[in-house]
DOLUM-323722 format. One record per residue (C-alpha): chain; residue number from 1; x negated, y, z. Coordinates in nm, 4 decimals. Example, Ala and Ser with C-alpha at 12.3 -4.5 7.8 and 13.67 -1.06 7.14 Angstrom:
# residues 2
 kette  nr       c1       c2       c3
     A   1  -1.2300  -0.4500   0.7800
     A   2  -1.3670  -0.1060   0.7140
END
This chain:
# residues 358
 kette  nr       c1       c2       c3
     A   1   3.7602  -1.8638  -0.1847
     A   2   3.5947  -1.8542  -0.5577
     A   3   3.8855  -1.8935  -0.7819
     A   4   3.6721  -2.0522  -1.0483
     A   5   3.6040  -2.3303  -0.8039
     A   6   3.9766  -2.3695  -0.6903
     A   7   4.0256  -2.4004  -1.1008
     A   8   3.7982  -2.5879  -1.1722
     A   9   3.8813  -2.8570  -0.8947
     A  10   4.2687  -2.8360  -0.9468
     A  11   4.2398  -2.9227  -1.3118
     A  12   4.0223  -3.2148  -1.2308
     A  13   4.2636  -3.3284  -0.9728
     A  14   4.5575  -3.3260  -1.2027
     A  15   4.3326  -3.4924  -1.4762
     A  16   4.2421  -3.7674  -1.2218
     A  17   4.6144  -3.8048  -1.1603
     A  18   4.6988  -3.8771  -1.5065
     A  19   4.5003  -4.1089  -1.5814
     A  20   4.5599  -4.3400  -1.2567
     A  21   4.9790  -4.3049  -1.2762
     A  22   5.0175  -4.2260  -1.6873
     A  23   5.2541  -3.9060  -1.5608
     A  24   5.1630  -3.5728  -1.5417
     A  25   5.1755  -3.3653  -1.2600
     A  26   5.4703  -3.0636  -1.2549
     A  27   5.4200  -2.7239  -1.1066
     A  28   5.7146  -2.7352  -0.9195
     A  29   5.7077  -3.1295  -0.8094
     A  30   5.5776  -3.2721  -0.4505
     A  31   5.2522  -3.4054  -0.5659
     A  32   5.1926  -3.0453  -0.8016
     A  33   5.2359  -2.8910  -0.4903
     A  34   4.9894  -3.1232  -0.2682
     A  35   4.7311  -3.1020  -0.5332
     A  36   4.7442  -2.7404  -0.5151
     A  37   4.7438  -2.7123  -0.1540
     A  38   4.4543  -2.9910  -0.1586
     A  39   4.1934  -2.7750  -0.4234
     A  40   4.2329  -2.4962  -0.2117
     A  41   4.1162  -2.6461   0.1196
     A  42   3.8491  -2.8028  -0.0791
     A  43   3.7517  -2.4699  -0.2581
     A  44   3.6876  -2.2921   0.1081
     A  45   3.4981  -2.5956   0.1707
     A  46   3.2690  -2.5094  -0.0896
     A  47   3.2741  -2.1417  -0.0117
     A  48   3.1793  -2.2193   0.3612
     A  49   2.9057  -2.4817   0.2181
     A  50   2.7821  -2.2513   0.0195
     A  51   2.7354  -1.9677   0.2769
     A  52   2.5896  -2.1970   0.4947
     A  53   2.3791  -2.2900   0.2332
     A  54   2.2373  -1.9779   0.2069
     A  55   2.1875  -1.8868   0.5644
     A  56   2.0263  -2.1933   0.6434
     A  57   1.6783  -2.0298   0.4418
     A  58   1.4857  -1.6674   0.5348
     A  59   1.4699  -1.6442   0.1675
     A  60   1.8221  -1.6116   0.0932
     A  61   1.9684  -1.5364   0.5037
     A  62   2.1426  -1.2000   0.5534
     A  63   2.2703  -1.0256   0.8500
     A  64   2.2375  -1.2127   1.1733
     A  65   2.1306  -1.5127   1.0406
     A  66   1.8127  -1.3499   0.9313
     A  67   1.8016  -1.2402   1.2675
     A  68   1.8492  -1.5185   1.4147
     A  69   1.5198  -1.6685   1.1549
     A  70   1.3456  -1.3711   1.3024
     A  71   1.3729  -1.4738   1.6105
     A  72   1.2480  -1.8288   1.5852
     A  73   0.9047  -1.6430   1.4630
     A  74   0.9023  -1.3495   1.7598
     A  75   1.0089  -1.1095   1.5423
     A  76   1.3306  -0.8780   1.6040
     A  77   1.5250  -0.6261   1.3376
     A  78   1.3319  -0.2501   1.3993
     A  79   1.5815   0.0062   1.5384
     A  80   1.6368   0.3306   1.3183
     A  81   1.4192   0.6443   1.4969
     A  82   1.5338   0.9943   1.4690
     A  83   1.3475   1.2564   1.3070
     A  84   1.1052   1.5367   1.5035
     A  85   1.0010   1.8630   1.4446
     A  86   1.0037   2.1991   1.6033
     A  87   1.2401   2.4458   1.6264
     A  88   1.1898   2.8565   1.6055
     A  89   1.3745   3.0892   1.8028
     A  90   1.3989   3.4465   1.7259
     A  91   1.5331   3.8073   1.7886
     A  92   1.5084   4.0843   1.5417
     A  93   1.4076   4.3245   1.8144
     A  94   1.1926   4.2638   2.1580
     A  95   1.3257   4.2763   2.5043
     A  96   1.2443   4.3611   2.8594
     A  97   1.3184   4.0276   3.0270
     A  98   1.2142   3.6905   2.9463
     A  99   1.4834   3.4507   2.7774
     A 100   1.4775   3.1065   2.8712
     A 101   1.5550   2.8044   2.6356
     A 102   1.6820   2.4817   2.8260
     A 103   1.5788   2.1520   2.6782
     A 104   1.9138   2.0495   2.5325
     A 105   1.9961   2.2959   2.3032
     A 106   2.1850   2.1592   2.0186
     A 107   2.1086   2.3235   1.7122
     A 108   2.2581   2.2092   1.3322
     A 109   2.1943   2.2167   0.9506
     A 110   2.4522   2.4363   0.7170
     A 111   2.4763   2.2365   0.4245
     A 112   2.6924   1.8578   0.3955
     A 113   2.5901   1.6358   0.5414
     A 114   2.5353   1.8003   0.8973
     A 115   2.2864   1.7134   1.1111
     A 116   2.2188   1.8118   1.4736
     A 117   1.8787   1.8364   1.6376
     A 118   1.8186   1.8829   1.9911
     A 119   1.5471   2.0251   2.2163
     A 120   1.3713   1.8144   2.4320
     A 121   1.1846   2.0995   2.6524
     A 122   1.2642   2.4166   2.8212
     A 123   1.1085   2.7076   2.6484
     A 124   1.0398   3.0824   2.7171
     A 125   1.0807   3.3366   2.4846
     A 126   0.8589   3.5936   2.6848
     A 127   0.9314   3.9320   2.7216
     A 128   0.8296   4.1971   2.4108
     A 129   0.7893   3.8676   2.2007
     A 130   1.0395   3.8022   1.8561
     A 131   1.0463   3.4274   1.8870
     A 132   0.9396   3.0931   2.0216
     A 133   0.9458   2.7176   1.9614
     A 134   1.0483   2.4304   2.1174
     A 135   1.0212   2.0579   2.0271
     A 136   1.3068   1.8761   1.9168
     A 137   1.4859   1.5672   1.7964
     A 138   1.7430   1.5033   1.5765
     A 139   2.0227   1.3359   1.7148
     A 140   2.1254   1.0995   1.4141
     A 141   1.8609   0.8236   1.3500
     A 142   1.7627   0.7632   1.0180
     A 143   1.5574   0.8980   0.7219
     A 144   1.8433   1.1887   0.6761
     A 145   1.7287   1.3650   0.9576
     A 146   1.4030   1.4333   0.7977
     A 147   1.4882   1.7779   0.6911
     A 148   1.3323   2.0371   0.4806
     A 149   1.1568   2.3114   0.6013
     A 150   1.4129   2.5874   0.7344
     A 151   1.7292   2.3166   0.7128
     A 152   1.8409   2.4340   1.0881
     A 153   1.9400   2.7774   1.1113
     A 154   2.2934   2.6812   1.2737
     A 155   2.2770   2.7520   1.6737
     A 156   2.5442   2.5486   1.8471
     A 157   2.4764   2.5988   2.1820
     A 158   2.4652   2.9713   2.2883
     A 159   2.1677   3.1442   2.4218
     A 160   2.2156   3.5172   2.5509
     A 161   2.0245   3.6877   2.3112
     A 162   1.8889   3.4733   2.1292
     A 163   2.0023   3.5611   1.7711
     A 164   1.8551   3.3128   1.4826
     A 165   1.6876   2.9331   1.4805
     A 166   1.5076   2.7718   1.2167
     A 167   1.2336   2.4955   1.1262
     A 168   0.9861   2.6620   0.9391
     A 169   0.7962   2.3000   0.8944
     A 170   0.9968   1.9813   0.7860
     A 171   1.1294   1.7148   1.0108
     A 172   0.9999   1.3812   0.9795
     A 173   0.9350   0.9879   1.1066
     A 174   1.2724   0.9208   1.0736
     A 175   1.3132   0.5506   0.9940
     A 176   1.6486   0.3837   0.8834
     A 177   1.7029   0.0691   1.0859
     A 178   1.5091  -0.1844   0.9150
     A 179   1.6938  -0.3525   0.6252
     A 180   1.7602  -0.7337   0.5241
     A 181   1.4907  -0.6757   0.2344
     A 182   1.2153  -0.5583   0.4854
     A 183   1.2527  -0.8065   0.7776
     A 184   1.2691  -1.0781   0.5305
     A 185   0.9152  -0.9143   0.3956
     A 186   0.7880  -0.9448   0.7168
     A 187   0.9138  -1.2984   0.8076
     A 188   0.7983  -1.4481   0.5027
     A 189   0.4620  -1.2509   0.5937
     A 190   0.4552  -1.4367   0.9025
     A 191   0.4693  -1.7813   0.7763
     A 192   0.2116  -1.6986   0.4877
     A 193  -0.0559  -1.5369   0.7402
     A 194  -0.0547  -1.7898   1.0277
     A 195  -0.1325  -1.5587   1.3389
     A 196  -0.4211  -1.7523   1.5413
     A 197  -0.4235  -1.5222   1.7965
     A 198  -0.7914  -1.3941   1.6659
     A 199  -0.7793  -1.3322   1.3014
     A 200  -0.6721  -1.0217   1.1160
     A 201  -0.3023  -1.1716   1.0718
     A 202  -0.2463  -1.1568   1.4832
     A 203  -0.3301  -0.7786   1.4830
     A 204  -0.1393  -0.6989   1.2360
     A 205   0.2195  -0.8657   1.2912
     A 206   0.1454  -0.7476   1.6662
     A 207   0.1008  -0.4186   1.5733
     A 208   0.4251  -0.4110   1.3376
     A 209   0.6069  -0.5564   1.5664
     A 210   0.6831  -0.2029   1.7376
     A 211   0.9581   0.0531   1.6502
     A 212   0.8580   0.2803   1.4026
     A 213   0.5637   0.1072   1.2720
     A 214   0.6346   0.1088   0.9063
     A 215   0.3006   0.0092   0.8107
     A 216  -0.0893  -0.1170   0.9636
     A 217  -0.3821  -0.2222   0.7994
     A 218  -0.6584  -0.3971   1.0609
     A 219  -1.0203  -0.3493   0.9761
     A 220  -1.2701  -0.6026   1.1340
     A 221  -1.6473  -0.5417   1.2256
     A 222  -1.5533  -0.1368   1.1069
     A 223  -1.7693   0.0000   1.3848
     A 224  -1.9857  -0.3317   1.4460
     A 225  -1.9583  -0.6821   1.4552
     A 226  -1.7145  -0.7692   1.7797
     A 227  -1.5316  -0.4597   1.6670
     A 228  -1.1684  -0.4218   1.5420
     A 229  -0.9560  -0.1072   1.4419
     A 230  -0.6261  -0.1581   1.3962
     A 231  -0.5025   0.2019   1.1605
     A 232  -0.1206   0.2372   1.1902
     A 233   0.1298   0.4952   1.0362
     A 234   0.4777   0.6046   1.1059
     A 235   0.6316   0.6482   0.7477
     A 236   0.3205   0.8875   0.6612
     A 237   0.3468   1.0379   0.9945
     A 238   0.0804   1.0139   1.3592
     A 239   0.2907   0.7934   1.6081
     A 240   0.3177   0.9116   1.9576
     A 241   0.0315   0.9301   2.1537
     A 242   0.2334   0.7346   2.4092
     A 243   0.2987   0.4994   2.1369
     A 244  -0.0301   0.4508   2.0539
     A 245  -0.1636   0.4138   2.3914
     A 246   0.1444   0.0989   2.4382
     A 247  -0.0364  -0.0979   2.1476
     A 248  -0.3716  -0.0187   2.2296
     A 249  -0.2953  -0.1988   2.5570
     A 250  -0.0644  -0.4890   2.4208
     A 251  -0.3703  -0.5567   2.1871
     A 252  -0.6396  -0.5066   2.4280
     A 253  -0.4564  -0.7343   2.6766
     A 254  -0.4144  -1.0202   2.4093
     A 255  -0.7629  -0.9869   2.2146
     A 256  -1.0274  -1.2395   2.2528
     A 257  -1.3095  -1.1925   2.5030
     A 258  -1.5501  -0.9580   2.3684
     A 259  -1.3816  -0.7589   2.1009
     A 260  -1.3819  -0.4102   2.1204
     A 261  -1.0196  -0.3212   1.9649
     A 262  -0.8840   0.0280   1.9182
     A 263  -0.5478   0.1191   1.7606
     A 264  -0.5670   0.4230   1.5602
     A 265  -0.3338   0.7048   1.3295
     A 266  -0.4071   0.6936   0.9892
     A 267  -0.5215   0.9829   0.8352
     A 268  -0.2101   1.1630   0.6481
     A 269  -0.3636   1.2707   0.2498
     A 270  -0.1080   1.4978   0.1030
     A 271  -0.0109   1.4289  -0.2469
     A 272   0.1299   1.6975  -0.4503
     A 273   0.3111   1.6524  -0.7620
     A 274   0.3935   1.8416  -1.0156
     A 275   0.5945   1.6546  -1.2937
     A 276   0.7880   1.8420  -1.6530
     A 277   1.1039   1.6169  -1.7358
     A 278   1.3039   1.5957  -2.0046
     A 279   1.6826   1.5606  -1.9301
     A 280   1.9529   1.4499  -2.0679
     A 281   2.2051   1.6933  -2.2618
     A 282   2.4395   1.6557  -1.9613
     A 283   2.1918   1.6424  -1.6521
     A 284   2.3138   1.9373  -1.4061
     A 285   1.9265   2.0387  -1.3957
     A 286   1.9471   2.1931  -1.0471
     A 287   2.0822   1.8489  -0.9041
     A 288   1.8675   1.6693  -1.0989
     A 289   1.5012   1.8172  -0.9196
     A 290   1.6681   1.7794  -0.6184
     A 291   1.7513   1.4429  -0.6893
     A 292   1.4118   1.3299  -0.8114
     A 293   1.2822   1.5663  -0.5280
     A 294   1.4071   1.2931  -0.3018
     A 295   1.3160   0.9878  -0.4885
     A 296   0.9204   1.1519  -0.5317
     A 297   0.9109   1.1654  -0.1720
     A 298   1.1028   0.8750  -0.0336
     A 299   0.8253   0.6582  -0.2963
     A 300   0.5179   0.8281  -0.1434
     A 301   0.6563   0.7662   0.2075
     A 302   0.7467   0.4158   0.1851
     A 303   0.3411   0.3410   0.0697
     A 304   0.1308   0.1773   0.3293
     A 305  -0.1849   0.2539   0.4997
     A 306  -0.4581   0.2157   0.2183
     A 307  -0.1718   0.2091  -0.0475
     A 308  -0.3114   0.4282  -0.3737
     A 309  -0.0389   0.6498  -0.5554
     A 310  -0.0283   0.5287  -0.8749
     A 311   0.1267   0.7059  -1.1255
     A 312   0.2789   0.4003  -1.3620
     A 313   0.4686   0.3376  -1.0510
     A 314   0.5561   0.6856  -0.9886
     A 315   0.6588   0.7139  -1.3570
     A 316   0.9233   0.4496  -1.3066
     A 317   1.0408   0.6204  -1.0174
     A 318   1.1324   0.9207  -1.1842
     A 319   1.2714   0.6556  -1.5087
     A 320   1.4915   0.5534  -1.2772
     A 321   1.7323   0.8057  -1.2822
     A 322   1.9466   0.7730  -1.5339
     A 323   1.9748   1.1065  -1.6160
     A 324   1.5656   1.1804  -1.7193
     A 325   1.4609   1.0741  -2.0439
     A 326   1.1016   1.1427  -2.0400
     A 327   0.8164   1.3024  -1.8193
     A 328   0.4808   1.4921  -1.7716
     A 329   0.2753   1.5042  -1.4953
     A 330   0.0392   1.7973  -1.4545
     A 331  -0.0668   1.6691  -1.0923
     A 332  -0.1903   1.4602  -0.9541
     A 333  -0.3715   1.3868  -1.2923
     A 334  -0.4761   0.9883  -1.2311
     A 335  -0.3909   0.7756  -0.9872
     A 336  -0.4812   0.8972  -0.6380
     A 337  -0.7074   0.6234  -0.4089
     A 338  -0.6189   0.6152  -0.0519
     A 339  -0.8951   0.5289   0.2113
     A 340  -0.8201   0.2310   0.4641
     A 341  -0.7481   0.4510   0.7713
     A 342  -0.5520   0.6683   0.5389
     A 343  -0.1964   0.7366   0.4408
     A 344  -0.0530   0.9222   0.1501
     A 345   0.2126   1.1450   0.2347
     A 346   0.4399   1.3900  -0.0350
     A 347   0.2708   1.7454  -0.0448
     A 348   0.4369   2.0089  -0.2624
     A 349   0.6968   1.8829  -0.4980
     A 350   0.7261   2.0757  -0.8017
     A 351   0.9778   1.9396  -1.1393
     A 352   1.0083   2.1316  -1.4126
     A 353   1.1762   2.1515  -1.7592
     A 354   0.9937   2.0291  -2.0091
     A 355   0.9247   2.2683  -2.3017
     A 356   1.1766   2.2434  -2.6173
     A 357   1.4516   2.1041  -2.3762
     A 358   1.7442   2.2627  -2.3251
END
């Protein structure tokens, strides 16, 4: 219940009542009390009216009830996907026999907050051999499985003789589960790019519509007139084959007669940055590049397929911790243009202090 509301309507209902009897209305008296009682109903009233209010539109719907708008469109919340990478498993020194790695092996990062990754197919490390690798998927969806490069070096379940573990690439396509923000994006997408069931608009919100997909660009006539390609990315990284090969058939089952449609992976184009910043006199420096470390890559990422870096943009991302006061970039130089079956994704991250900052 808004108090300013309950106030508001209390002292008009009191003001009302004086100037119908001539009396005032006490505190403490029957009708005091009954007025009181009354605003209140009437201020949760307004509070329900309100939130009603503001379901009742995509534009201002939260929660389910954007859901539920979703819905009424064919559209459905995306479901957060866990992170994947490969996993290294080593000895120091060679042995006679061969040492076998079952798909399940749980393996887990060191530093706060933990997270666990498992394999998802039996390995071999072969006789006379120091290590081998195994696929494996983080068990924790969501972007904070996407680990840096030798994050995992915990080994949870044991393995006779197997002595060390580590990632000695990153982890990545983990996705969140899609936000308010971005399924109202796409709704309001929707209504603004009418899907006839042959123009670009049907491609793409079929194509988006599957888990993972964070981003698709569709490029009619690219290989001919009758021809579509339809370039997809999973947050800067391939999608399944598998994956591809389900929207490749939804599409080609749903296409007019006579197209030629084929999904494709866009092309990853590594970015790497290399930025000087000035901190404040308080900034813990350390925390800071790790901070803006994050927020470098988590802005490349998010960019869609044929989305240029641009470095105004990237400039406010790094202005927008509190705790930087100016900036340099040495790289990339200018902005950095990104093809149309191409997607940038964060190379090398490199922040340094800027000179005559302490």
């Amino acid at each position: 219940m808004s108090e300013t509301i309950y106030t508001d309507l209390l002292a008009a209902m009191e003001e009302r009542y004086t100037q119908l009897t001539g009396f005032s209305a006490d505190e403490a008296s029957d009708i005091g009390i009954r007025l009181k009682v009354l605003a209140q109903e009437l201020a949760d009233c307004y509070d329900r009216i309100s939130s009603l209010e503001a379901a009742a539109f995509p534009q201002t719907s939260t929660g389910v009830w954007l859901d539920y708008h979703a819905q009424t469109r064919g559209l459905t919340r995306k479901s957060g996907v866990a992170a994947q990478g490969i996993l290294r498993f080593g000895r120091s020194l060679p042995i006679e026999g061969d040492i076998q790695i079952p798909e399940g092996t749980i393996c887990s990062t060191s530093a706060e907050p933990v997270y666990r990754f498992v394999t998802t197919q039996t390995v071999t490390l072969s006789a006379g051999s120091l290590w081998a690798e195994a696929p494996a998927v983080c068990q924790t969806a969501g972007q904070g499985g996407n680990v840096a490069a030798g994050a995992v070096c915990i080994l949870i379940t044991p393995i006779a003789y197997v002595e060390s573990v580590t990632n000695l690439n990153p982890f990545g396509g983990g996705l969140d589960q899609e936000d308010d923000e971005s399924l109202r994006e796409r709704l309001l997408e929707s209504y603004s790019t009418v899907s006839n069931g042959t123009n670009a608009a049907f491609y793409y919100q079929q194509a988006m519509k599957y888990e993972g997909i964070t981003s698709a660009c569709v490029r009619p006539r690219n290989r001919g007139i009758g021809t579509v390609d339809v370039v997809v990315t999973c947050a800067g990284t391939e999608p399944s084959p598998q994956l591809l090969e389900t929207i490749q058939q939804d599409l080609a089952a749903q296409k007019e007669i006579n197209v030629d449609v084929q999904v494709l992976a866009a092309q990853p184009v590594s970015v790497p940055v290399t930025v000087a910043v000035q901190p404040d006199l308080d900034a813990d420096f350390e925390a800071l590049k790790e901070s803006l470390t994050q927020r470098i890559s988590a802005y490349i990422t998010s960019l869609g397929v044929g989305v240029p870096v641009l470095l105004a943009t990237l400039g406010r991302e790094i202005l927008g911790d509190p705790q930087v006061e100016n900036y340099r970039f040495t790289l990339p130089a200018a902005d950095t243009a990104i093809g149309e079956d191409q997607v940038a994704t964060a190379g090398e991250i490199t922040i340094t202090r800027m000179e005559g900052t302490v």
